[in-house]
Backbone as a chain_set.jsonl record, in Angstrom:
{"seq": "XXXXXXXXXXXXXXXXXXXXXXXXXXXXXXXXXXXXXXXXXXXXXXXXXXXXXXXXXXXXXXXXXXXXXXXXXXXXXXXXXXXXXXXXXXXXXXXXXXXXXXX", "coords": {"N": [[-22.801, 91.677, 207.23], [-20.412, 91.28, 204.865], [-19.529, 93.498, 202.12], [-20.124, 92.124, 198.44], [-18.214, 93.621, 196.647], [-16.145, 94.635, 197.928], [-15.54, 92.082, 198.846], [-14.469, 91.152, 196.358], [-12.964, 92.915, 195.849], [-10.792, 92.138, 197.885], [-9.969, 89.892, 197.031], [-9.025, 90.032, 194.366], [-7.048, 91.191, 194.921], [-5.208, 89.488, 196.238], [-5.003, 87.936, 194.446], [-3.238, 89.635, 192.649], [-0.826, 89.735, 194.459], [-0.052, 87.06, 194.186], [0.546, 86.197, 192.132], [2.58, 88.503, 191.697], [4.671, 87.62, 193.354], [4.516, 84.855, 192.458], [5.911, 85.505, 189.788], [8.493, 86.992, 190.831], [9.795, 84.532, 191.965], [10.09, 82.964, 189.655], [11.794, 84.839, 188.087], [13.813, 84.723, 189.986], [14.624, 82.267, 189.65], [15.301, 82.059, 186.871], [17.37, 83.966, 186.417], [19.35, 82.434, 188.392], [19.56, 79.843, 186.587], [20.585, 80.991, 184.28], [23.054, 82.002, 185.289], [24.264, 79.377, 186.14], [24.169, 78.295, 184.0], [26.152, 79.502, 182.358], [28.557, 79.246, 184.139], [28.827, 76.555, 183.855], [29.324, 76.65, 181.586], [31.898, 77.846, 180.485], [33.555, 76.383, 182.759], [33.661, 73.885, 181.342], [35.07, 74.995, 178.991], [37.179, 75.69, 179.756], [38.355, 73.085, 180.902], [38.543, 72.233, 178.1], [40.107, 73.369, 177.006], [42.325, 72.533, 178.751], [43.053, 70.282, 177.865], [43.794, 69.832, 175.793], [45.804, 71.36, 175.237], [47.582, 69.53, 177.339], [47.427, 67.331, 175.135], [48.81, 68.422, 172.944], [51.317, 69.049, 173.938], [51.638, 66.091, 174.679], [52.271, 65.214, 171.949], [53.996, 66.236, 171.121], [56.132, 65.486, 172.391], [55.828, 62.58, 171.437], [56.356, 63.059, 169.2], [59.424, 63.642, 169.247], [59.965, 61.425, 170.248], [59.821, 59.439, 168.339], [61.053, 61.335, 165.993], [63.709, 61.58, 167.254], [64.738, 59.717, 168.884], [63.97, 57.576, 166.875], [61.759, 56.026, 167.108], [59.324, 54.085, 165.626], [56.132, 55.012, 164.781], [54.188, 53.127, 165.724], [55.648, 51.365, 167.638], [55.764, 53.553, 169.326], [53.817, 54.301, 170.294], [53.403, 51.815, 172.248], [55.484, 51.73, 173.977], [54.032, 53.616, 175.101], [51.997, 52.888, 176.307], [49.965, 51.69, 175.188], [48.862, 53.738, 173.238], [47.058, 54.107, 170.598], [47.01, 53.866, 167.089], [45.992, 56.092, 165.948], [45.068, 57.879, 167.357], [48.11, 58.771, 168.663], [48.348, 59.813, 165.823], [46.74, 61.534, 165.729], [47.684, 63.708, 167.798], [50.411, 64.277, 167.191], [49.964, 65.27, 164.912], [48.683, 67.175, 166.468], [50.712, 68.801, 167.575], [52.03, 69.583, 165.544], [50.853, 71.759, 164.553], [50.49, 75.16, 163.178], [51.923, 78.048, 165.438], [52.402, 76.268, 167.768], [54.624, 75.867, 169.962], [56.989, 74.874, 171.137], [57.2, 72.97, 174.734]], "CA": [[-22.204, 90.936, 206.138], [-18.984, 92.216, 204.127], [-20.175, 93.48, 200.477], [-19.6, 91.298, 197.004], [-17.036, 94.559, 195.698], [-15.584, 94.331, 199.52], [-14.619, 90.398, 198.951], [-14.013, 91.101, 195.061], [-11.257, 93.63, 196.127], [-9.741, 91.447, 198.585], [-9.814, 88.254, 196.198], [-8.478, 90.841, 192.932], [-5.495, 92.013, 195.518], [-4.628, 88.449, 196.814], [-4.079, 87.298, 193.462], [-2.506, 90.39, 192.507], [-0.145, 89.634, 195.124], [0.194, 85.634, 194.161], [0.895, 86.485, 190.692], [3.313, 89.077, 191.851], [5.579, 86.597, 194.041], [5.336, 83.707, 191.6], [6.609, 86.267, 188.703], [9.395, 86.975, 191.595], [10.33, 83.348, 191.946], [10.485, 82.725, 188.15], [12.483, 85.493, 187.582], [15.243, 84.494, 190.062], [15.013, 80.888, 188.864], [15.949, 82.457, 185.406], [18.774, 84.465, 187.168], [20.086, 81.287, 188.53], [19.691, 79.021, 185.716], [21.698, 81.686, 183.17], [24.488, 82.131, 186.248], [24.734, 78.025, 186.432], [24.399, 77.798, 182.587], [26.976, 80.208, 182.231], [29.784, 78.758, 185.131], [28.901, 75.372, 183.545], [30.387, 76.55, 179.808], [32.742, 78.328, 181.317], [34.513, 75.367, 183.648], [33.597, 72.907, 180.215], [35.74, 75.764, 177.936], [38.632, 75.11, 180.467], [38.663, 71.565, 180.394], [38.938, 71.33, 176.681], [41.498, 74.108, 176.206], [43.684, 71.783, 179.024], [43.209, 68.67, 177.652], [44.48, 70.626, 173.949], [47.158, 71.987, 175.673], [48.124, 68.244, 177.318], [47.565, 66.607, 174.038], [49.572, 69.112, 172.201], [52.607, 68.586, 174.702], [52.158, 64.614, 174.549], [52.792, 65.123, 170.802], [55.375, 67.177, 170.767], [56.948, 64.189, 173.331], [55.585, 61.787, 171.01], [57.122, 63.856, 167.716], [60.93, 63.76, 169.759], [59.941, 59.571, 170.598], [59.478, 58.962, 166.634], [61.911, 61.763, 165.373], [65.001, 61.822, 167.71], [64.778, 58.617, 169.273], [63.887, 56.441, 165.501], [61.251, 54.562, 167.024], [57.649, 53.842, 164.783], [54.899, 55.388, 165.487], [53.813, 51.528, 166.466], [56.398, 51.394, 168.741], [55.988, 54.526, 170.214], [52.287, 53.864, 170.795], [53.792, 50.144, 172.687], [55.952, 52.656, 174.979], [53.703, 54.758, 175.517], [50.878, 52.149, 177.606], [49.101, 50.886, 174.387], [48.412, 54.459, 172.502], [46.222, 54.083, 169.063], [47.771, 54.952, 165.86], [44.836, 57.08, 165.694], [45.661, 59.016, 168.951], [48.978, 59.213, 167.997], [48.536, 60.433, 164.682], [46.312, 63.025, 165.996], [48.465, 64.427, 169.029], [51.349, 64.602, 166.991], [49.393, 66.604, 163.957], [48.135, 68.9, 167.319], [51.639, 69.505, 167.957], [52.564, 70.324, 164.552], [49.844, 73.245, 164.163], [51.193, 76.511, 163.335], [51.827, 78.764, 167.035], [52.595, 75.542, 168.628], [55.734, 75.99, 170.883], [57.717, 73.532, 172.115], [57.779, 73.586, 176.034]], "C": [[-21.363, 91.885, 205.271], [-19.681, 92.126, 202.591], [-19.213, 92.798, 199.535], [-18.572, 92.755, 197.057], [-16.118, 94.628, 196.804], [-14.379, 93.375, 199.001], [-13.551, 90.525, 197.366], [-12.632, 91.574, 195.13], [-9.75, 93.027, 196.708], [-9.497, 90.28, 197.426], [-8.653, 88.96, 194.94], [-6.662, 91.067, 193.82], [-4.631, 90.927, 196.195], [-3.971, 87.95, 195.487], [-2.65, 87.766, 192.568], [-1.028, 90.03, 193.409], [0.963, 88.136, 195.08], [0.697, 85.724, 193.32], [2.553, 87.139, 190.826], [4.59, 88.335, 192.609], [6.012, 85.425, 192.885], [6.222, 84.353, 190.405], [8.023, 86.402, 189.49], [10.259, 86.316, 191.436], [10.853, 82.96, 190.389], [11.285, 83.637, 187.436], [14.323, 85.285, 188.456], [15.319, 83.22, 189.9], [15.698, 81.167, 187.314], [16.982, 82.697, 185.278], [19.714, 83.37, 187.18], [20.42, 80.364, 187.546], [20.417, 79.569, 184.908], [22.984, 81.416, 184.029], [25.047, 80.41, 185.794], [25.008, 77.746, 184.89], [25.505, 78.079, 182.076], [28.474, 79.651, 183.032], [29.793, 77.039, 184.454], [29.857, 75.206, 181.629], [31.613, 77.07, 179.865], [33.734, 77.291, 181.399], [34.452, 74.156, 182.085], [34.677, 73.139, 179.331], [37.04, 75.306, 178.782], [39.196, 73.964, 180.374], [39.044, 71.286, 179.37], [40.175, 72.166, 176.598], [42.718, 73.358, 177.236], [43.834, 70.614, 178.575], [43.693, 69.077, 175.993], [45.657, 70.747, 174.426], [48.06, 70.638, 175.966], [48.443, 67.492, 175.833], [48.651, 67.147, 173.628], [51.208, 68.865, 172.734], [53.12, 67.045, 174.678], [52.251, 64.083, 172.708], [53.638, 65.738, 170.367], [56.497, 66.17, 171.474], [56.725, 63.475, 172.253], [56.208, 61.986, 169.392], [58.892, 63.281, 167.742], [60.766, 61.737, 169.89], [60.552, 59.09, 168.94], [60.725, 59.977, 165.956], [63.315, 61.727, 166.032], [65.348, 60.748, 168.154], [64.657, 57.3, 168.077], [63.064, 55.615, 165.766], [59.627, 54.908, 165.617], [56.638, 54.54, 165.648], [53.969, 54.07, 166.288], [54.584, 51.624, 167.812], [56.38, 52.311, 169.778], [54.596, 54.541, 171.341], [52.849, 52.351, 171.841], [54.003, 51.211, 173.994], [55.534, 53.104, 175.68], [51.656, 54.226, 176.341], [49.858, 52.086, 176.316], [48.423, 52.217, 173.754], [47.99, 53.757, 170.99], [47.177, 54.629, 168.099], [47.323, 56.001, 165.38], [45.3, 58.405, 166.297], [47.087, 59.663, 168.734], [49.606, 59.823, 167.023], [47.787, 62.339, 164.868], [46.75, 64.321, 167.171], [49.183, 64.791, 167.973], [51.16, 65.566, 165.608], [48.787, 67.843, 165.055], [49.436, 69.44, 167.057], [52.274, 70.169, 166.664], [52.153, 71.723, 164.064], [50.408, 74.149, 164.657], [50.87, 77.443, 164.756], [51.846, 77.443, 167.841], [53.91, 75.765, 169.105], [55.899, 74.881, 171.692], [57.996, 73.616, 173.753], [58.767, 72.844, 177.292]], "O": [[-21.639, 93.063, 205.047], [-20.18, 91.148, 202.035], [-17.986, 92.785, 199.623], [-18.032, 92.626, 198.155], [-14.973, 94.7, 196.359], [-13.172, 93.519, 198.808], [-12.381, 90.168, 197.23], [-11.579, 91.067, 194.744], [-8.555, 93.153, 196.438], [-8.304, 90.055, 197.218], [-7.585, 88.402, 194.69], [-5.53, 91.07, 193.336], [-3.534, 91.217, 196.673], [-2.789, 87.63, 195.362], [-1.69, 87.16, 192.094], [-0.029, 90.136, 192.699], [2.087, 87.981, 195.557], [1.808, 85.22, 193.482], [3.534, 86.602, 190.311], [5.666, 88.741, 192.169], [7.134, 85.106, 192.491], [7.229, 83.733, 190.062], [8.928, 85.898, 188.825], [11.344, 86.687, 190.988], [12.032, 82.697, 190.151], [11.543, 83.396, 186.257], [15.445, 85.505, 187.998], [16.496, 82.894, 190.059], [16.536, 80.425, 186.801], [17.741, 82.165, 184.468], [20.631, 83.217, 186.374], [21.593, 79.99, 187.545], [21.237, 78.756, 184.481], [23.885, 80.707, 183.58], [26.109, 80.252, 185.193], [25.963, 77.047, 184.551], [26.066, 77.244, 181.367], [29.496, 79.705, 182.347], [30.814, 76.37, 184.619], [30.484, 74.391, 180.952], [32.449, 76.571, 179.113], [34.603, 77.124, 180.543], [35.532, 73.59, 181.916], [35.304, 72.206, 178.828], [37.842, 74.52, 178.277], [40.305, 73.746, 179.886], [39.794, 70.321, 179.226], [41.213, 71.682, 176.146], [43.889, 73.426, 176.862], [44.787, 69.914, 178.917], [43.864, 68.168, 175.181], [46.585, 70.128, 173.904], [49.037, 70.402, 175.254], [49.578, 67.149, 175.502], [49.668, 66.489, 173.85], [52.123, 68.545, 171.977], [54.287, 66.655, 174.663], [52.285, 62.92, 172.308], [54.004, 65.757, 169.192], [57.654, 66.146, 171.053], [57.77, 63.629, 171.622], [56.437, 61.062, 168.612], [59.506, 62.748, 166.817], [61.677, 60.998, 169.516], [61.591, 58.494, 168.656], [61.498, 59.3, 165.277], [64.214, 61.87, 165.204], [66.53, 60.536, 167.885], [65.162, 56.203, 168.313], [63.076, 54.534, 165.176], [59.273, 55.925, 165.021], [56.457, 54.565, 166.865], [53.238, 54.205, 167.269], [54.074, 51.94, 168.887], [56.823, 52.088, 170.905], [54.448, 54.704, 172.552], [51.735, 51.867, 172.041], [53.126, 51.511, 174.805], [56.004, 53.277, 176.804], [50.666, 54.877, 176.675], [48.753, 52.551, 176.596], [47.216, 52.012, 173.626], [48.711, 52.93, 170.431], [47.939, 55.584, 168.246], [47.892, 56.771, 164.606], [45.712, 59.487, 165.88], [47.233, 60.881, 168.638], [50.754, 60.267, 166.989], [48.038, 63.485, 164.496], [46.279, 65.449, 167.311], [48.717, 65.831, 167.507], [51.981, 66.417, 165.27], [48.506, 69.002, 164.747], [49.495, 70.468, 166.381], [52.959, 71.188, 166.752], [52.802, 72.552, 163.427], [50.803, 74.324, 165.81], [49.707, 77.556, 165.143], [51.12, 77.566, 168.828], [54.549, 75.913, 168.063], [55.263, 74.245, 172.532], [58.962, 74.29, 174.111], [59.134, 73.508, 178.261]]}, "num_chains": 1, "name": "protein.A"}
């Protein structure tokens, strides 16, 4: 028969070992989850700075509709597939913000 401090050793060095793997696993789940957290704010930060950039351009169009062309901001919103006066008011204050360039 195998002695109690025998089995104890083996049982102390299995868990040692169980412990040591799941710490493993939970450390590259951590890895992964920062990487994905990280590529996910990332690709999010892109999106908004093109959809700024679009806006900013469809008010600088929408500036030239209303200033060079004479129509209303109503009207221009009609033209322009049923824009808000809202939307419109707020594109065309993007495009006015200082370092905006006309392109």
């Amino acid at each position: 028969m195998v002695g109690t401090s025998v089995v104890r050793a083996a049982a102390r060095s299995a868990a040692a070992a169980t412990r040591a793997r799941l710490k493993a696993e939970q450390v590259e789940r951590e890895r992964l989850r920062d990487k994905l957290a990280e590529e996910i704010m990332v690709l999010l930060a892109t999106r908004d700075a093109t959809i700024t950039d679009c806006e900013r351009k469809a008010g600088q169009a929408l500036e030239r509709l209303v200033g060079e062309l004479g129509l209303s901001a109503t009207e221009a919103g009609q033209w322009c597939g049923g824009l808000s006066a809202r939307e419109i008011s707020r594109m065309r204050q993007l495009a006015r913000e200082p370092g905006t360039t006309e392109s």
